[in-house]
C-alpha positions, -999 to +999 in steps of 0.1 A: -096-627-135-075-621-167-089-630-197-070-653-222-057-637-251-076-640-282-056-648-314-065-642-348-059-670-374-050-656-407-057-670-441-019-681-446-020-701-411-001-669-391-018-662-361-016-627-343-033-612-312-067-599-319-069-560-323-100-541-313-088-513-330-089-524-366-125-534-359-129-499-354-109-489-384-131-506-407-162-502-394-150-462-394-146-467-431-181-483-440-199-458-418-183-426-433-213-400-439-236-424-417-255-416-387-232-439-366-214-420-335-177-432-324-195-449-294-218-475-313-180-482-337-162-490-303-198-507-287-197-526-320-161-540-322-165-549-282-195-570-291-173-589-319-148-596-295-169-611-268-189-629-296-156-642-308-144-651-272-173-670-266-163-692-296-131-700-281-097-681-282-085-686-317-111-674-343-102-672-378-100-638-396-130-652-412-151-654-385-140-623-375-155-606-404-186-624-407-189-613-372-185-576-378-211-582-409-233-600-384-231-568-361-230-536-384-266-557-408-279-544-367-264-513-366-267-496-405-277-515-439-254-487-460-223-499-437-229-536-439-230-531-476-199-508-479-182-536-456-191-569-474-183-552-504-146-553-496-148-581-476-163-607-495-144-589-527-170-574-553-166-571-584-195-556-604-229-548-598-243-581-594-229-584-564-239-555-546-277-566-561-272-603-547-263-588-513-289-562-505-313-583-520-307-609-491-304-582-466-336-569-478-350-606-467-339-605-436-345-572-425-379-557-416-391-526-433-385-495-425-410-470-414-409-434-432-432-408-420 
């Protein structure tokens, strides 16, 4: 059975067929230096898309990227930093505190040894 194509609906009302690949693209960009193989980008941006489908086939482009921030806060706390920064548009230092500090609450220690 075919799945339905899943459009994106922009900010300014356009709408245009979802693209794994610029999942990929960004999440490529937030992980630079990271311990995150090409696998777990493509693994992440197939998880957004069934996430998104499950939603119905017309997501916003902001539910898109709450759903990549959603994914990478699993996969790498540097990343999902990097990418809210752009995403939700930083612009100082206060920011990036706010931020981690609420990822630091929902996120359970990590274990050095």
């Amino acid at each position: 059975m075919d799945e339905l194509p899943l459009w994106v609906v922009k900010r300014s009302g356009e709408r245009e067929p979802f693209d794994r690949s610029k999942i990929v693209v960004g999440v490529r960009a937030a992980t630079k230096n990271r311990p995150v193989t090409e696998d777990q980008m493509i693994e992440l941006a197939q998880q957004v898309e069934d996430a998104l489908r499950e939603r119905g086939n017309e997501p916003t482009s902001q539910q898109v990227g709450l759903a990549v921030l959603e994914h990478l806060k699993a996969l790498d706390d540097v990343a999902y930093v990097r990418f809210a920064s752009v995403y939700k548009g930083f612009e100082d230092v206060g920011d990036f505190e706010r931020e981690v500090g609420l990822l630091a609450k929902t996120t359970e220690p990590k274990h050095r040894g």
